[in-house]
C-alpha positions in Angstrom: 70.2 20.8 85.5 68.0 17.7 86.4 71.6 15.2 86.8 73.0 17.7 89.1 69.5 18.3 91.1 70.0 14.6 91.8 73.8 14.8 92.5 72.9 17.5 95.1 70.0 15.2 96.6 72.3 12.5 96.8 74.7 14.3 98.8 72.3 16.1 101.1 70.5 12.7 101.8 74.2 11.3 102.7 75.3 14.1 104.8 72.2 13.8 106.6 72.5 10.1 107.4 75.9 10.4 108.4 75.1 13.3 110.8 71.7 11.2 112.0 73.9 8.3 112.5 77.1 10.3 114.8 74.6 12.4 117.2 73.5 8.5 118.1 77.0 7.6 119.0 76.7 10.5 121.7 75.5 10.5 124.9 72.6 11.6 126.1 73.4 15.5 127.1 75.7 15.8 124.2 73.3 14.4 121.7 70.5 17.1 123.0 73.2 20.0 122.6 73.9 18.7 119.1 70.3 18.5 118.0 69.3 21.9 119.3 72.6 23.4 117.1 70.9 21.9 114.5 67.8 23.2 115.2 69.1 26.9 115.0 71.0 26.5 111.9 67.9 25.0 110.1 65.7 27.6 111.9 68.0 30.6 111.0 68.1 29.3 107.4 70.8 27.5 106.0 72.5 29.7 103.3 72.9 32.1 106.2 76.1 29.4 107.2 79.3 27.9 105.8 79.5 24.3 106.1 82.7 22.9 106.5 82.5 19.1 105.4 85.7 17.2 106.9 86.5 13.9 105.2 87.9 10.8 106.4 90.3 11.0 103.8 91.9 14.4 103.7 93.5 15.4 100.8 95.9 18.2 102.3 
C-alpha cells in the first residue's frame, strides 16, 4: 500500500507540473479561463470528474 501511495504521488506531482507548466505557454485571457476551470473542478471535488490523460505517445 505504501509503494503505490508513492507511485500515485509521483504521478499527481507530474501531472500537476505538466499542467502548471502548459497554462504558462498561454496567453493572458486563455490562461485566466484555464485556471478558473481548475478552480471548479478542484472546488466541486475531484472524484466528482473523469480525467482523461492524453499522451504524447498514443498507443491506439
Amino acid at each position: 500500500m505504501q509503494e503505490n501511495s508513492k507511485d500515485y504521488e509521483f504521478c499527481i506531482k507530474s501531472t500537476l507540473d505538466n499542467a502548471r507548466k502548459r497554462i504558462n505557454l498561454l496567453d493572458s485571457e486563455d490562461k485566466k479561463c484555464v485556471l478558473e476551470e481548475y478552480r471548479e473542478w478542484i472546488k466541486d471535488g475531484l472524484g466528482n470528474h473523469t480525467v482523461l490523460l492524453l499522451r504524447e505517445d498514443p498507443i491506439i
